[in-house]
PDB file of N, CA, C and O in Angstrom:
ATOM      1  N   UNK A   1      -6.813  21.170 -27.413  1.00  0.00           N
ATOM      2  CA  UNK A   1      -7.076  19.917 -26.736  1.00  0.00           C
ATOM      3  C   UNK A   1      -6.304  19.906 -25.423  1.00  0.00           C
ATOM      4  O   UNK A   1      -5.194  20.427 -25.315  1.00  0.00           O
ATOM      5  N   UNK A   2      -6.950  19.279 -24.418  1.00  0.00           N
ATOM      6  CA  UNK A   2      -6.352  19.315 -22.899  1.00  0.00           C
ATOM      7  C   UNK A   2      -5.385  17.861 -22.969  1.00  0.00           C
ATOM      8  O   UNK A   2      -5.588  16.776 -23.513  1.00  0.00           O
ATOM      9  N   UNK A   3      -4.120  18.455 -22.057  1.00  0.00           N
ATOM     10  CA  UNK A   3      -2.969  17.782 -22.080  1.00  0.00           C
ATOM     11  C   UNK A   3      -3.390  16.658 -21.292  1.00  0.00           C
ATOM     12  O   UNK A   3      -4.129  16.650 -20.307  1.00  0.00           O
ATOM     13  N   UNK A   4      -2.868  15.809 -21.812  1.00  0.00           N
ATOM     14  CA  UNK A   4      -2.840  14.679 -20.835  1.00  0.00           C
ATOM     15  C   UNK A   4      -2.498  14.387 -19.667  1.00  0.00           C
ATOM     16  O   UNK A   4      -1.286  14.387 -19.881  1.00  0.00           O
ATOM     17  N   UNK A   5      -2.631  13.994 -17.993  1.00  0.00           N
ATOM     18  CA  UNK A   5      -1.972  13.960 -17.129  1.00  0.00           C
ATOM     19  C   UNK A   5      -1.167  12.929 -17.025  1.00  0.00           C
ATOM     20  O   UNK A   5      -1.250  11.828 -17.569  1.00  0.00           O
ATOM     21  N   UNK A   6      -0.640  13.207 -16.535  1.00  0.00           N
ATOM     22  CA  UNK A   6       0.675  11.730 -16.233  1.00  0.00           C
ATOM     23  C   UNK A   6       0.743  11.787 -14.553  1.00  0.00           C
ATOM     24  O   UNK A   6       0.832  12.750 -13.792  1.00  0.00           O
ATOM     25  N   UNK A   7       0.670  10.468 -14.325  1.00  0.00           N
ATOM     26  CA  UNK A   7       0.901  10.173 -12.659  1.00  0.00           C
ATOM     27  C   UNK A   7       2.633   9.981 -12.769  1.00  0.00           C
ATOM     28  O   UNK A   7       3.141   9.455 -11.779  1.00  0.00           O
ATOM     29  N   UNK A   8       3.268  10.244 -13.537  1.00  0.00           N
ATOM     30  CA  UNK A   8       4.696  10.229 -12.847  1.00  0.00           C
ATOM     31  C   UNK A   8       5.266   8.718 -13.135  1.00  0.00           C
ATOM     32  O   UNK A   8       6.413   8.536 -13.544  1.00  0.00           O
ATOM     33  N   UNK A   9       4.595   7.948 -12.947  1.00  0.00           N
ATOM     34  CA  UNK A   9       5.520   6.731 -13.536  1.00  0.00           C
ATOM     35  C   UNK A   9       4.915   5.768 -14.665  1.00  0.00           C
ATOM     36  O   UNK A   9       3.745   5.498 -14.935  1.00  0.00           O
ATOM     37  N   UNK A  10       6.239   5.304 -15.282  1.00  0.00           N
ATOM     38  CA  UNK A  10       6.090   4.936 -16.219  1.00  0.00           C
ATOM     39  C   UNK A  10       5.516   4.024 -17.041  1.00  0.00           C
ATOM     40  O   UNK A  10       5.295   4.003 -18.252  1.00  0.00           O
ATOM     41  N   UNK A  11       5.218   2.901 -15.694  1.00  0.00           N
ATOM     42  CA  UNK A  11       4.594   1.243 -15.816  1.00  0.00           C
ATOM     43  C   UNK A  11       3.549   1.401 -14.832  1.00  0.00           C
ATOM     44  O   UNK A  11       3.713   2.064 -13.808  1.00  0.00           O
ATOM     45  N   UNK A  12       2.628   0.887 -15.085  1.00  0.00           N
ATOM     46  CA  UNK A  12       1.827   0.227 -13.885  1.00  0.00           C
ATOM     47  C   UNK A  12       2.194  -0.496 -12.289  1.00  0.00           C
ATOM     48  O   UNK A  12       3.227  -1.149 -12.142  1.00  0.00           O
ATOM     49  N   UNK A  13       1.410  -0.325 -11.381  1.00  0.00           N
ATOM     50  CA  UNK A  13       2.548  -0.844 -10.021  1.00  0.00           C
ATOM     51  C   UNK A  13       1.973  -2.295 -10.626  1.00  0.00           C
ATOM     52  O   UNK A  13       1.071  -2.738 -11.337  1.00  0.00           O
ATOM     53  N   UNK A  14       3.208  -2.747  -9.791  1.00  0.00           N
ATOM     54  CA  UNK A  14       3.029  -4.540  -9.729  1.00  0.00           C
ATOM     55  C   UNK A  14       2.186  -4.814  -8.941  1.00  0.00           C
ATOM     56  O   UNK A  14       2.121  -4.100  -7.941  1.00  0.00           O
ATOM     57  N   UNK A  15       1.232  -5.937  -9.087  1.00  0.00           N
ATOM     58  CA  UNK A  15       0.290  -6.880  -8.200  1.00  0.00           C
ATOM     59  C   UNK A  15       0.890  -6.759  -7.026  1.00  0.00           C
ATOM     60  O   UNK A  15       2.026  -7.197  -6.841  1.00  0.00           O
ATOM     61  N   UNK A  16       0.218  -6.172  -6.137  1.00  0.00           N
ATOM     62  CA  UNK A  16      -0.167  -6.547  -4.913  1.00  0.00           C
ATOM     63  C   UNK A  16       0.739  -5.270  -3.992  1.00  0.00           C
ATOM     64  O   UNK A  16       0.689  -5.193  -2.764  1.00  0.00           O
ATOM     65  N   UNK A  17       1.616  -4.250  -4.949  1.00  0.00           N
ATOM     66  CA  UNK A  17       2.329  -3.529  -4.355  1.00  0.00           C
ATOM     67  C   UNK A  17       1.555  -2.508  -3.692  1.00  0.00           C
ATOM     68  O   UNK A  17       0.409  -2.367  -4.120  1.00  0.00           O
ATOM     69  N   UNK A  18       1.873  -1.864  -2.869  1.00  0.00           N
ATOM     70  CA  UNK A  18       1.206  -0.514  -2.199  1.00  0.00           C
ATOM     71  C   UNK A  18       1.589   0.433  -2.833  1.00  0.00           C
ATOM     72  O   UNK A  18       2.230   0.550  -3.877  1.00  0.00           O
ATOM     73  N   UNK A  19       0.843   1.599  -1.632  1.00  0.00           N
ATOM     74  CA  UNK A  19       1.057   3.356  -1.943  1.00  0.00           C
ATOM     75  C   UNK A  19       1.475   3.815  -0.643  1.00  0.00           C
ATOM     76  O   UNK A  19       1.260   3.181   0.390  1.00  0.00           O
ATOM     77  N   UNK A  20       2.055   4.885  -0.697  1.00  0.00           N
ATOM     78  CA  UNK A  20       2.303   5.702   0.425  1.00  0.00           C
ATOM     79  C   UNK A  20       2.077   6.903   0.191  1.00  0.00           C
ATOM     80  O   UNK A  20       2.559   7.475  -0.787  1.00  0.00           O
ATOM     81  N   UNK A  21       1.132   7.604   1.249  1.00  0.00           N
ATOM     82  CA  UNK A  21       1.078   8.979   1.076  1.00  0.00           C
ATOM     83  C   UNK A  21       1.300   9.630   2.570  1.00  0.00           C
ATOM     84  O   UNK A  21       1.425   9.040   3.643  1.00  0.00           O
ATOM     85  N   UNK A  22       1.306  10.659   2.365  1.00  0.00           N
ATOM     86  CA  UNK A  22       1.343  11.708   3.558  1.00  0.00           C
ATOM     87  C   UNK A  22       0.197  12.125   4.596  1.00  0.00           C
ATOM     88  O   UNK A  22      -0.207  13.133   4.015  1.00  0.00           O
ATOM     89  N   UNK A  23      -0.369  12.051   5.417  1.00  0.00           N
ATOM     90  CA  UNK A  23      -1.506  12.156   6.166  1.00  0.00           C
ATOM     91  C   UNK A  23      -1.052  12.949   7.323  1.00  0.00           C
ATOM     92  O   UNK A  23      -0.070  12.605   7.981  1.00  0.00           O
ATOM     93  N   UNK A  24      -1.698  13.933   7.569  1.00  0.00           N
ATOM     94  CA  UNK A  24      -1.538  14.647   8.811  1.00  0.00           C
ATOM     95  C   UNK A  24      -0.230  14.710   9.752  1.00  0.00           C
ATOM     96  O   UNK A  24      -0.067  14.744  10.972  1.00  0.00           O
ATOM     97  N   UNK A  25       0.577  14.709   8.697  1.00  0.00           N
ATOM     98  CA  UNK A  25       2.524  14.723   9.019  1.00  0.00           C
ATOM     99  C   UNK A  25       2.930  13.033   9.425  1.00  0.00           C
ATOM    100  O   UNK A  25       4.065  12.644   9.700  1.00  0.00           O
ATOM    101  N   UNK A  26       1.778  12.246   9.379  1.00  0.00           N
ATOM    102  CA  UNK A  26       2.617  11.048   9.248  1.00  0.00           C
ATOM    103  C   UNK A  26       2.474  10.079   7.631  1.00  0.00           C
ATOM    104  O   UNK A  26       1.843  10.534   6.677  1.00  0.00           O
ATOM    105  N   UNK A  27       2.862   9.335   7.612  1.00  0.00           N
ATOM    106  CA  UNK A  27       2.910   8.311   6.288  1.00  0.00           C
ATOM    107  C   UNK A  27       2.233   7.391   6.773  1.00  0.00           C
ATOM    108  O   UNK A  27       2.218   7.003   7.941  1.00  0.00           O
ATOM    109  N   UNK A  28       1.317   6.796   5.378  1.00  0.00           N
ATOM    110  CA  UNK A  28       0.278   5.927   5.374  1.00  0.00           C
ATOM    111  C   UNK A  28       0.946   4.972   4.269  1.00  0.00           C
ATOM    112  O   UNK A  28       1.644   5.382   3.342  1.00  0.00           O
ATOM    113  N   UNK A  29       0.708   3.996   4.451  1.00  0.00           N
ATOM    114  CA  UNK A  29       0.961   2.904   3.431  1.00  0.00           C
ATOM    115  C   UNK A  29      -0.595   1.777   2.922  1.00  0.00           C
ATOM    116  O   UNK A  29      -1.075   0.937   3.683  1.00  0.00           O
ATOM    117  N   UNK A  30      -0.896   1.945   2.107  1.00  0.00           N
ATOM    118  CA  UNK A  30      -2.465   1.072   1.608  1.00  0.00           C
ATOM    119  C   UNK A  30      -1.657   0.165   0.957  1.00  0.00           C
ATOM    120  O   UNK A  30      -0.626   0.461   0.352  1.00  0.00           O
ATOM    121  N   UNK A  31      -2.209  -1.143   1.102  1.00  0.00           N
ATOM    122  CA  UNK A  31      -2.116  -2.326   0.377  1.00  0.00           C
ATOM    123  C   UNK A  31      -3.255  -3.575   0.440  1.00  0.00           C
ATOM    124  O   UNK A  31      -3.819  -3.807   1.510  1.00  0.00           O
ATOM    125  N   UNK A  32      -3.490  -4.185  -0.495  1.00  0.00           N
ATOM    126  CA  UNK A  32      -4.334  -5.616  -0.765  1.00  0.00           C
ATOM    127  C   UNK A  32      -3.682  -5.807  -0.529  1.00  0.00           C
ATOM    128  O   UNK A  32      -2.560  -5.300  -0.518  1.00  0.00           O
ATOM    129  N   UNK A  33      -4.448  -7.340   0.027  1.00  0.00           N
ATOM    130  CA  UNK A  33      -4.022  -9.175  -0.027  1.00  0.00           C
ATOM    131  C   UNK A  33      -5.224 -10.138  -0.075  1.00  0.00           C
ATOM    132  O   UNK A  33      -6.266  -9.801   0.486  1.00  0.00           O
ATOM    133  N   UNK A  34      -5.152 -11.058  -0.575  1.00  0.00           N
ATOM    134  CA  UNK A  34      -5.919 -11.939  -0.709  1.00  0.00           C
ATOM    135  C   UNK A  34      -5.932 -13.183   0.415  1.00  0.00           C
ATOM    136  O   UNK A  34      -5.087 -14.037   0.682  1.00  0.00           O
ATOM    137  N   UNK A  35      -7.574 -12.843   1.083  1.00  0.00           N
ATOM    138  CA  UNK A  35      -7.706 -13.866   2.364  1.00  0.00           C
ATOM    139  C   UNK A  35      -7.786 -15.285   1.732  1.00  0.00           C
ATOM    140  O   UNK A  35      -7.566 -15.648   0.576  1.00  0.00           O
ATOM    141  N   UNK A  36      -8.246 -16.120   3.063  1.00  0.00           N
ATOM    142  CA  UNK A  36      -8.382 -17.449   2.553  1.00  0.00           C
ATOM    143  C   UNK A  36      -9.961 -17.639   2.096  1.00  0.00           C
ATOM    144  O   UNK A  36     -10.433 -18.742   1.820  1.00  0.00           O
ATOM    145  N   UNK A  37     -10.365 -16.970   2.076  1.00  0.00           N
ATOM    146  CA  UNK A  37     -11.609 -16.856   1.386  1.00  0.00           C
ATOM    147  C   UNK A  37     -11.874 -16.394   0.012  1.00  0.00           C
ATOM    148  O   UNK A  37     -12.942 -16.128  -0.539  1.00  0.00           O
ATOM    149  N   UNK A  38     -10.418 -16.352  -0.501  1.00  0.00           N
ATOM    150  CA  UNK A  38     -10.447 -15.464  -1.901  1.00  0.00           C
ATOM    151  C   UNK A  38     -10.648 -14.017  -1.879  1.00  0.00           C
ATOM    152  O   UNK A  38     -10.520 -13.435  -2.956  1.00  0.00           O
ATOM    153  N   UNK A  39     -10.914 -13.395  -0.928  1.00  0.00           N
ATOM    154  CA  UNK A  39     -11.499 -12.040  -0.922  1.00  0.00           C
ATOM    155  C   UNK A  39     -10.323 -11.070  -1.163  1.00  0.00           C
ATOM    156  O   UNK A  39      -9.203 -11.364  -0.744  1.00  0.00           O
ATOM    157  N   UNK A  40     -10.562  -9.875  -1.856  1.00  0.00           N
ATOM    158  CA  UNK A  40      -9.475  -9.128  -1.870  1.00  0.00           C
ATOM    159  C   UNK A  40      -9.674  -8.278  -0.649  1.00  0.00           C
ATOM    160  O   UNK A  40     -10.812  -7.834  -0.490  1.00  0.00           O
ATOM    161  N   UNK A  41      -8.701  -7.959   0.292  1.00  0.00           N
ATOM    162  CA  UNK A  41      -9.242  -6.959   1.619  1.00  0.00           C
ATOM    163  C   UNK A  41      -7.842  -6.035   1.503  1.00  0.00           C
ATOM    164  O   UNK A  41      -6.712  -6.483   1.305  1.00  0.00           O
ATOM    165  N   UNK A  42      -8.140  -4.922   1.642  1.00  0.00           N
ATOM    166  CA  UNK A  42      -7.535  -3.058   1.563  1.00  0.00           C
ATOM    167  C   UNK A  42      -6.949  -3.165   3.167  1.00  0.00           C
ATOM    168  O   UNK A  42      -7.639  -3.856   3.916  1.00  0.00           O
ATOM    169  N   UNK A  43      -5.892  -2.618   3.668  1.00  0.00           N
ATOM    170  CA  UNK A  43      -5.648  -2.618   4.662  1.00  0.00           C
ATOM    171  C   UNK A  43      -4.517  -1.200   4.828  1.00  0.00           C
ATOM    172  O   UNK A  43      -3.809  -0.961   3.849  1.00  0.00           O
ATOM    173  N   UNK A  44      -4.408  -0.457   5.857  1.00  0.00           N
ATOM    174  CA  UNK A  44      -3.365   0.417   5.633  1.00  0.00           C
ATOM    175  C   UNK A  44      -2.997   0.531   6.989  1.00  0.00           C
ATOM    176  O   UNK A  44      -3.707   0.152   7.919  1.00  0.00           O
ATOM    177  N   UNK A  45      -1.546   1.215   7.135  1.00  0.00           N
ATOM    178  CA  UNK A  45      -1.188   1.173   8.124  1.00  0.00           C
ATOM    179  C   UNK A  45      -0.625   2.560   8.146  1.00  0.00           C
ATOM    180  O   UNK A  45      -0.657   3.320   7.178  1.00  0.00           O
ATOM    181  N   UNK A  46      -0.049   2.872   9.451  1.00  0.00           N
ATOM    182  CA  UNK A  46       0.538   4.200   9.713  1.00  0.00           C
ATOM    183  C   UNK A  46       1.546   4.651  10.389  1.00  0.00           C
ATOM    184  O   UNK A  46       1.414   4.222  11.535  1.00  0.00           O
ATOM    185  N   UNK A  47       2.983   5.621  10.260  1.00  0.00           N
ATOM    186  CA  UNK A  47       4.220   5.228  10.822  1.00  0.00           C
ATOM    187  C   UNK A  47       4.514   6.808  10.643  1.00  0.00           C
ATOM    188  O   UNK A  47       3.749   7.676  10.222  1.00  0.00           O
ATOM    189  N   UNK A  48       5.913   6.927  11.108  1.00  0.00           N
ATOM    190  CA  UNK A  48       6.837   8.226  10.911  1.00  0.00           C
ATOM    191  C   UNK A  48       7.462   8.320   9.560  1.00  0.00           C
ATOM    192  O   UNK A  48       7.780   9.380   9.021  1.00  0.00           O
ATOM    193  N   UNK A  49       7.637   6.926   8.968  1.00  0.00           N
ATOM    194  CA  UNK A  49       8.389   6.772   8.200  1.00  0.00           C
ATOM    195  C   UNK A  49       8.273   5.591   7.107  1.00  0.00           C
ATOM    196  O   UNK A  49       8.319   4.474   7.622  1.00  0.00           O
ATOM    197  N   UNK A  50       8.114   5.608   5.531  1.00  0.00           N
ATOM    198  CA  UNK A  50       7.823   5.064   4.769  1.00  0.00           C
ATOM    199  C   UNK A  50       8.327   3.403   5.141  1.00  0.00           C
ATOM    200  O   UNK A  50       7.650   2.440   4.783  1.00  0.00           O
ATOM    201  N   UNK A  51       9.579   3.271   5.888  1.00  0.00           N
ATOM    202  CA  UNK A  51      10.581   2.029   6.109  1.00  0.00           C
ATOM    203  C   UNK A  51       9.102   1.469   7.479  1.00  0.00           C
ATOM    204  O   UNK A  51       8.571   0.362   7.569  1.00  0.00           O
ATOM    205  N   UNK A  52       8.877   2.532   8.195  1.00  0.00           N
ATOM    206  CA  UNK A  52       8.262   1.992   9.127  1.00  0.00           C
ATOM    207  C   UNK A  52       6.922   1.100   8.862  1.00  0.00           C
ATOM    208  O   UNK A  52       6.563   0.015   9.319  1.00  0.00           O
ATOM    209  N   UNK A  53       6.417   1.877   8.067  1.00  0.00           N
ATOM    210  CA  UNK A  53       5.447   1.427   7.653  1.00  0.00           C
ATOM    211  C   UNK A  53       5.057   0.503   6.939  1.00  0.00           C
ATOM    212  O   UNK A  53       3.931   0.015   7.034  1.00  0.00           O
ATOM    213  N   UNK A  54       6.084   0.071   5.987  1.00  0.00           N
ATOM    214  CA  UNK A  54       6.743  -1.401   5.103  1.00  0.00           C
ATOM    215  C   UNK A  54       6.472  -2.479   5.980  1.00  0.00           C
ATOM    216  O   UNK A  54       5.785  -3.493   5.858  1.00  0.00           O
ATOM    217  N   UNK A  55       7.471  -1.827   7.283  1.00  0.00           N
ATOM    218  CA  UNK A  55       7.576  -3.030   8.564  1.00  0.00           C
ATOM    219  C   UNK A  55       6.285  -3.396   8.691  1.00  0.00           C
ATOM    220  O   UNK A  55       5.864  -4.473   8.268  1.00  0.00           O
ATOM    221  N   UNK A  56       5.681  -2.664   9.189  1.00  0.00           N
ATOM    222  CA  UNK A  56       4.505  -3.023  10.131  1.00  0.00           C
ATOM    223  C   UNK A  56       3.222  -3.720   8.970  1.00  0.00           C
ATOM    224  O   UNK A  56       2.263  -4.413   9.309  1.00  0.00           O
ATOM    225  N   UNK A  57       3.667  -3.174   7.235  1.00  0.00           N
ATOM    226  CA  UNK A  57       2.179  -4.352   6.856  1.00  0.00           C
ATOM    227  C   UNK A  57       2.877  -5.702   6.446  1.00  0.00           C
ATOM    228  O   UNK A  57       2.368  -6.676   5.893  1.00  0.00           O
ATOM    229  N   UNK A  58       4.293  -5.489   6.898  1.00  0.00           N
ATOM    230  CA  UNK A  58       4.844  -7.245   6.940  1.00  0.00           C
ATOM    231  C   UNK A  58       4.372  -7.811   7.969  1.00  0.00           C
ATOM    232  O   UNK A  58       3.835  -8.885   7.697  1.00  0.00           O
ATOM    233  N   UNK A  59       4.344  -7.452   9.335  1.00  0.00           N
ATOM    234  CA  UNK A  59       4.183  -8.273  10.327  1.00  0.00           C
ATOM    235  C   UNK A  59       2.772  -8.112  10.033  1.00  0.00           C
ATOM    236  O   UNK A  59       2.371  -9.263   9.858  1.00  0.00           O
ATOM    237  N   UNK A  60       1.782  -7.295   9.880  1.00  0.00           N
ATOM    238  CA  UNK A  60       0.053  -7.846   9.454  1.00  0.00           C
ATOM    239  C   UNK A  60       0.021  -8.814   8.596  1.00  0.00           C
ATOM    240  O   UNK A  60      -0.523  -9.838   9.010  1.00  0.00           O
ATOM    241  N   UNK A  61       0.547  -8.837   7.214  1.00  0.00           N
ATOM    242  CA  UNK A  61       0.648 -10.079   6.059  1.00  0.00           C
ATOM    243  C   UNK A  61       1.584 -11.278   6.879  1.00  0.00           C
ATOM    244  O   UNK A  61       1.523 -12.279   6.166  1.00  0.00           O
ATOM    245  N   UNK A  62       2.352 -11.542   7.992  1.00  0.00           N
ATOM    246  CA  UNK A  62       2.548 -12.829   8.711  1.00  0.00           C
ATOM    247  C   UNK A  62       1.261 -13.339   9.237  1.00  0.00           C
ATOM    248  O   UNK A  62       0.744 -14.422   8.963  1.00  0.00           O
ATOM    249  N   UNK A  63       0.613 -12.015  10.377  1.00  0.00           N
ATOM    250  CA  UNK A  63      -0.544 -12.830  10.767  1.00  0.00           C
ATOM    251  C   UNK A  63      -1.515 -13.285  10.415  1.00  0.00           C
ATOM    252  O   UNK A  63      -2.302 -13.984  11.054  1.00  0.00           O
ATOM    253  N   UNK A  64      -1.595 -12.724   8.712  1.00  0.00           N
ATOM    254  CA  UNK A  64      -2.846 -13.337   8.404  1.00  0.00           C
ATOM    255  C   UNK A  64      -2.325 -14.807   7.134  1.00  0.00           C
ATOM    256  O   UNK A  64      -2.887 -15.602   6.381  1.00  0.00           O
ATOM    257  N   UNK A  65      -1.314 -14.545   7.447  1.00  0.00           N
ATOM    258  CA  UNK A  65      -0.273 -15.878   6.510  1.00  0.00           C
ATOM    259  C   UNK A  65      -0.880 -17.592   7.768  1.00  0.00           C
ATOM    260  O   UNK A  65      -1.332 -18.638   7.301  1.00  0.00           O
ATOM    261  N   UNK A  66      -0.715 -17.373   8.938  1.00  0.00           N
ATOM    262  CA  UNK A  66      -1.116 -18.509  10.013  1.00  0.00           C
ATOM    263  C   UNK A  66      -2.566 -18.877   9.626  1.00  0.00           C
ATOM    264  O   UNK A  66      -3.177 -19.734  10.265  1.00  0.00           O
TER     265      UNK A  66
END
């Protein structure tokens, strides 16, 4: 029988948390949020650096907070 894979962690991510992966030597960060329309919308952003990239889908989740 074929082994099971494991993604490496142990729990499920929490609601609404992202991913970060590696893209063409920079870091990508994907995350939902929920508009005022109810809609769930995918958004990702792109940086040098995992911290950078944190930053920058905070200041997107302010502007769509107004």
């Amino acid at each position: 029988m074929a082994k099971k894979k494991t993604t490496g962690r142990s729990k499920p991510r929490a609601k609404g948390e992202g991913s970060f992966r590696v893209r063409n030597g920079r870091v990508e960060y994907r995350f939902t949020y929920v508009d005022e329309n109810d809609e769930t919308i995918r958004k990702s952003v792109r940086g040098e650096s995992e911290l950078e990239c944190y930053l920058k889908a905070e200041e997107v989740l302010k502007q769509v907070e107004r």
